[in-house]
FIDRENLO-372804 format. One record per residue (C-alpha): x, y, z. Coordinates in steps of 0.001 Angstrom, whole numbers, plus 500000, padded with zeros to 6 digits. Last residue first. Layout:
N
        x        y        z
        X        Y        Z
...
END
This chain:
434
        x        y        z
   719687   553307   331367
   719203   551537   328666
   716377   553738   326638
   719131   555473   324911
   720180   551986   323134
   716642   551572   321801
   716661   554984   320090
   720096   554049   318451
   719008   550799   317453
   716001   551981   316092
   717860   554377   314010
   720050   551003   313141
   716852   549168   311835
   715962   552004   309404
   719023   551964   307827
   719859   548303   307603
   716027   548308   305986
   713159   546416   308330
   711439   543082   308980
   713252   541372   306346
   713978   538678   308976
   717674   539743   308799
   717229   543281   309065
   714805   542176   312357
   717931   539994   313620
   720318   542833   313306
   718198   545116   315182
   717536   542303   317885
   721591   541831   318323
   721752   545779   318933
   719434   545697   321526
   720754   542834   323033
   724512   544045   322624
   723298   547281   324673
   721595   545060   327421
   724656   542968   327896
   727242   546014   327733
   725310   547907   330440
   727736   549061   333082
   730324   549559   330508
   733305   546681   329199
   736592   548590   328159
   738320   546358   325892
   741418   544078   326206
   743876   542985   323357
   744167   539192   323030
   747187   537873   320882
   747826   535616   323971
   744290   534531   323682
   744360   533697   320302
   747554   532034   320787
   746391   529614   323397
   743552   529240   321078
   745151   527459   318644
   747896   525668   320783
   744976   523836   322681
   743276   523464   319743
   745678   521801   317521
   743400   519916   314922
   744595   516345   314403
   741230   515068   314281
   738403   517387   315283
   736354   515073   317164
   739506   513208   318143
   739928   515986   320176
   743707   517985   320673
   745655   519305   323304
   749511   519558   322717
   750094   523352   323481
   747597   522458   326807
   749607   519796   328380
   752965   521448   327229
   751797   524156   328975
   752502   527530   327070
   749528   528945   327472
   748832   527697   330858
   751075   530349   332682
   748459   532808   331118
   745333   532068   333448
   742511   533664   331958
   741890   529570   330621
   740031   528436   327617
   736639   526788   328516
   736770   523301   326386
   734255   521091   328723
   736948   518143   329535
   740023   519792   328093
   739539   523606   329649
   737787   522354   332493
   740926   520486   333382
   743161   523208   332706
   741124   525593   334987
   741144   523406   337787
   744767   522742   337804
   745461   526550   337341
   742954   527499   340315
   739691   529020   339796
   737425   526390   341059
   739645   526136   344454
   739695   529846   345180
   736009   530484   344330
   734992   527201   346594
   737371   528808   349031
   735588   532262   349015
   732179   530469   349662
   733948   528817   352579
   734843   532282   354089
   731674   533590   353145
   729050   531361   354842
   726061   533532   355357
   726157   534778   351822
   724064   537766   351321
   726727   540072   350525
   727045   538263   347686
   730517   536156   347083
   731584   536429   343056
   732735   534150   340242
   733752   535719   337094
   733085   534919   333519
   734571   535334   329953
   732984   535731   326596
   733828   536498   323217
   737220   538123   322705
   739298   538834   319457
   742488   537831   317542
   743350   537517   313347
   741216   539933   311703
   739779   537813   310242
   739587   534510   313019
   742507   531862   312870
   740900   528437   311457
   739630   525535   313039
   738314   521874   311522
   735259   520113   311308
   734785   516874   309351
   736511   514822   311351
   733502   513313   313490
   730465   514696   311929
   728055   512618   313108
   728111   513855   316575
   727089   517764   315253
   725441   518703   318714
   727602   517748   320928
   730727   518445   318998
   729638   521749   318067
   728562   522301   321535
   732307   521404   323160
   734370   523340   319938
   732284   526024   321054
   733925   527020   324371
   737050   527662   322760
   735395   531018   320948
   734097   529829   317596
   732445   532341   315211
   730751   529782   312611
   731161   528330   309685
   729728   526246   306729
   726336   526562   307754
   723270   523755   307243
   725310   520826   308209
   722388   518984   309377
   723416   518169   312832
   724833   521697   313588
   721748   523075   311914
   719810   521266   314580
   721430   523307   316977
   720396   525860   315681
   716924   525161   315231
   716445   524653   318780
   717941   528147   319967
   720926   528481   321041
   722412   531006   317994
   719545   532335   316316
   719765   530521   312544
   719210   532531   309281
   721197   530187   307485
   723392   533242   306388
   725480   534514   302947
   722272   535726   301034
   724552   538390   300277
   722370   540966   301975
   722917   539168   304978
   726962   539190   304930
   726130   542931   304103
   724270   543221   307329
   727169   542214   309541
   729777   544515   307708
   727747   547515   308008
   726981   546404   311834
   730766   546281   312274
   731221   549437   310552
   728644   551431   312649
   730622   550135   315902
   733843   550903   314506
   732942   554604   313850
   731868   554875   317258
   729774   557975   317342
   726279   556472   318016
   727524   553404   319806
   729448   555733   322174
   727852   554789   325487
   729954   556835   328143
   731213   554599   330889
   734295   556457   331066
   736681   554192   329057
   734365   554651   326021
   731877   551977   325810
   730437   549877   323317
   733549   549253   321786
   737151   551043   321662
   740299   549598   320318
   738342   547336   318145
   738662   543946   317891
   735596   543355   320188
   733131   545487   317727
   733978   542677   314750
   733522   539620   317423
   730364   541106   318141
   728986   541917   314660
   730472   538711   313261
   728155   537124   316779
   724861   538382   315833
   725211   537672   311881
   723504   534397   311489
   724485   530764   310810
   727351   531173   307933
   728669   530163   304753
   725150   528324   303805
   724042   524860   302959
   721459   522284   302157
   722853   521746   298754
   726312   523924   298272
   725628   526398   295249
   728746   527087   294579
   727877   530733   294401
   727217   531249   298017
   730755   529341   298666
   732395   532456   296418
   730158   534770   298453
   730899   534081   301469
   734928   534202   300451
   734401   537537   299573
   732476   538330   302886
   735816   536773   304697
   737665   539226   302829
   735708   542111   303969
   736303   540752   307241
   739996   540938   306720
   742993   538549   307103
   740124   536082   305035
   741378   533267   302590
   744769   533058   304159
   743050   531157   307083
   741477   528749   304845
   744855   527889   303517
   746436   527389   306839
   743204   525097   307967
   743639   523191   305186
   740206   522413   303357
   740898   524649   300064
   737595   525914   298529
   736178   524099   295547
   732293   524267   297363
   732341   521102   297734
   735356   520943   299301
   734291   523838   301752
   731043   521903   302819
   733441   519547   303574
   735731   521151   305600
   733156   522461   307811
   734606   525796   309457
   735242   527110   313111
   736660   530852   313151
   738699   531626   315700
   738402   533953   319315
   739564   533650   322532
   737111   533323   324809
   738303   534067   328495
   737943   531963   331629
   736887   531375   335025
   738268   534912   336812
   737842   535793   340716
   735407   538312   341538
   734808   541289   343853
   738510   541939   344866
   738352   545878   346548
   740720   548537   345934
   740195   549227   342164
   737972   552351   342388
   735263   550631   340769
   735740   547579   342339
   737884   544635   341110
   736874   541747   338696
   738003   543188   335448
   741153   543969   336668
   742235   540594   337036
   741194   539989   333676
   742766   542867   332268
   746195   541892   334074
   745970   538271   332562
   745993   535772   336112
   748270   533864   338197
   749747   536875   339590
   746643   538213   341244
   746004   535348   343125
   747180   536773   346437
   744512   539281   346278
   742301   535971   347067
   743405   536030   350948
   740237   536337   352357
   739742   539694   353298
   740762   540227   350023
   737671   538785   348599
   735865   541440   349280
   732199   540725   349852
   729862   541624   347375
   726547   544315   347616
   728733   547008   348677
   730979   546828   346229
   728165   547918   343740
   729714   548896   340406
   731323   545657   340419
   727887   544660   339599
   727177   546414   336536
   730938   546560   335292
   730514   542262   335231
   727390   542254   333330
   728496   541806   329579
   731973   540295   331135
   729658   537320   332591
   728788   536848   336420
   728634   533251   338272
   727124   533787   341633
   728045   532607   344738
   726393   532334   348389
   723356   532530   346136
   721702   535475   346167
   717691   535473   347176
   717240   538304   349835
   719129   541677   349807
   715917   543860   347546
   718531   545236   345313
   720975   542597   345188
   717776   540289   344214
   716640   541947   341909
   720113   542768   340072
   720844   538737   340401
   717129   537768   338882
   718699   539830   335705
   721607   537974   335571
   719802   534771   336215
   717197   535261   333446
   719560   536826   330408
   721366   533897   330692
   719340   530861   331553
   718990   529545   334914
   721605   526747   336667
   721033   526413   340819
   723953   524291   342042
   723630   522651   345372
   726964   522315   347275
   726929   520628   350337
   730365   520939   352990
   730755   519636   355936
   733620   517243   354069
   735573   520183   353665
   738551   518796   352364
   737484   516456   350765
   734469   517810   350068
   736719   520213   347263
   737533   517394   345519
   733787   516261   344991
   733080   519887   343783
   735793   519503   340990
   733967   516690   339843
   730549   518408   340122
   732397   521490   337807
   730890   520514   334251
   730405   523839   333691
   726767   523783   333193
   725254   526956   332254
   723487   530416   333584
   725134   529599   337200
   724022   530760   341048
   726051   528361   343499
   724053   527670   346816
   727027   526267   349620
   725156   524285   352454
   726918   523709   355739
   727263   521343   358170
   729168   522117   361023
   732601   520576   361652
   734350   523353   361349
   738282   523255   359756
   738805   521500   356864
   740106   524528   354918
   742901   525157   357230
   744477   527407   354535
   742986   527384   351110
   741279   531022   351197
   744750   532579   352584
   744645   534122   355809
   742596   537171   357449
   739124   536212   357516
   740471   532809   358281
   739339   529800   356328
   738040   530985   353354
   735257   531487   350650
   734060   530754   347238
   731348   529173   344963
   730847   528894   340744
   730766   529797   337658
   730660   529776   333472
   728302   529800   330848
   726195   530676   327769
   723298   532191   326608
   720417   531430   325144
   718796   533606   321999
   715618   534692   321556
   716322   538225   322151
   718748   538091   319384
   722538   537206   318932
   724167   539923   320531
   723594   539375   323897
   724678   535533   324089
   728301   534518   322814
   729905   534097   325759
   727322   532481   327445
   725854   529425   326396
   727810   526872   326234
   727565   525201   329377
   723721   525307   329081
   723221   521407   327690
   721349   521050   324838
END
């Protein structure tokens, strides 16, 4: 498979699971100017290392960007998830071994903007210019601490919706319109419902759902408050909405509703293939690996509004180490592969929805569709699950929490323990993460 898929929906699968994607370079021409003025400027040849944990199909973007800095090599070094974020902590702490940038996902992104001192400010490059372009939550998301320093510039977001097969619904004598199958859930519990109304048709080869890792997620990320309470404090004992999501994830096991299927793992993807789950938690990003995976089933997918009806599940930053001995073209790369053109065009060749909101209402993007899906609106479908977006407070540890959390779920699913006894785990794991 390839990686570009990989990270939104990553920590909470299970410990076996791959993660996703996003990333890229940075830097600028004048400590003090703009990152895209003068661009061209030295002569010298330089090498640009980009740290990723998945392909984003950005080598045609890097060919524009030679052009104007025809000194200029990029070499991309891609690692799994879980790997290159935690080589990244190593090698911040021991200052050899960054790339000149690093791709950083929301699960990590309070860890390392926790440690300014490690990045370069991108403001003395002229990236606080770009603040406009993007959603306020985003932008924030990539500042220090304290707010006065630019760490990382925004890739995408991953607006939520619920991707279904519409044939394992006929079969099942559940309506295939995407309207209709949105009216069938405006709750989780209703979604169960419908589980269980497809669990009693008796589909051959099939079940409503892959695995419970990413309801859980998607469940915690509608909530005003997650993992985290705005202070950093780890409220996964005392958050209400945190016990109900794994409630709600559990019973959709209990009901015999999953294929029992780790999300990016080989047997995953060959349930794609096989049509082995009727639907499946589908930030934009997922529409691309469905369609790789599933390439017989042209027109036979379709996309539905989530329950619950908005969410988050994923998102990435790019950022300059310290390390970088080329900054100011580093910070250009950044500025270049986060731009609105650039972003669009990911967004339709790789299907990485935009953090930048002037897109949203592009006729380009409103009118995007794949003849994989047929006449399915995606562009305008997820441009209105990420305007519906409501932010959440990410802590220092959100990656390593959701891990935790994800292997509980996956060891009620393998029988391996009671809901019960897995959560008290849970909650003794989660104090461990320190």
């Amino acid at each position: 498979m390839t990686s570009r898929f990989r990270r939104i929906a990553v920590p909470l699968i299970t410990a076996s699971a791959l993660a996703l994607a996003t990333a890229a370079c940075g830097g600028s021409d004048t400590a003090s100017g703009p990152a895209s003025d003068g661009a061209a400027a030295s002569a010298e040849k330089i090498q640009l290392k980009v740290g990723l944990f998945g392909d984003l199909g950005f080598k045609p973007l890097y060919e524009e960007f030679k052009k104007t800095h025809p000194n200029v090599e990029i070499v991309e070094n891609i690692t799994q998830f879980n790997d290159h974020h935690n080589n990244l902590v190593k090698r911040l702490a021991t200052n050899a071994g960054a790339a000149d940038v690093e791709a950083v996902e929301v699960g990590y992104i309070s860890t390392f903007t926790a440690q300014p001192q490690k990045f370069h400010d991108l403001k003395q490059y002229g990236l606080d210019k770009r603040q406009g372009d993007y959603l306020d939550w985003k932008w924030q998301q990539g500042l220090s601490k304290q707010g006065g320093q630019v760490l990382g510039l925004g890739t995408d977001v991953g607006g939520l919706a619920m991707c279904y097969r519409k044939d394992l619904f006929k079969k099942a004598g559940l309506p295939e319109d995407r309207e209709k199958v949105a009216a069938l859930w405006p709750t989780w519990e209703d979604y169960i419902a419908t589980g269980k109304k497809f669990a009693a048709a008796d589909v051959a080869g099939a079940k409503f759902v892959d695995a419970p890792g990413e309801i859980f997620r998607a469940i915690v990320n509608q909530a005003p408050t997650g993992l985290y309470d705005p202070q950093d404090n780890l409220v996964v004992d005392s958050n209400p909405d945190v016990k109900k999501a794994w409630d709600l994830s559990n019973q959709i096991t209990a009901e015999g509703l999953t294929a029992k299927l780790a999300a990016f793992t080989p047997p995953w993807n060959t349930g794609f293939a096989k049509g082995s789950f009727a639907t499946i938690i589908c930030p934009a990003w997922m529409t691309g690996f469905i369609q790789e995976q599933a390439k017989d089933a042209t027109g036979k997918w379709d996309i539905a509004t989530v329950p619950g009806g908005s969410g988050n599940s994923g998102g990435s930053h790019l950022m300059v180490p310290k390390q970088s001995k080329h900054p100011k073209e580093a910070a250009e790369l950044v500025d270049f592969l986060t731009t609105k053109d650039a972003q669009a065009q990911i967004f339709k060749e790789e299907g990485i929805f935009p953090s930048i909101p002037a897109l949203y209402d592009d006729p380009s993007i409103q009118s995007f569709t794949k003849p994989f899906f047929g006449d399915t609106p995606i562009g305008k479908i997820y441009s209105e699950a990420a305007k519906a977006l409501k932010p959440q407070h990410l802590g220092p540890k959100e990656a390593d929490v959701r891990t935790a959390i994800g292997n509980g779920l996956g060891r009620v699913e393998q029988g391996k323990q009671t809901p019960d006894e897995s959560w008290a785990q849970v909650l003794e794991d989660v104090k461990k993460i320190k």
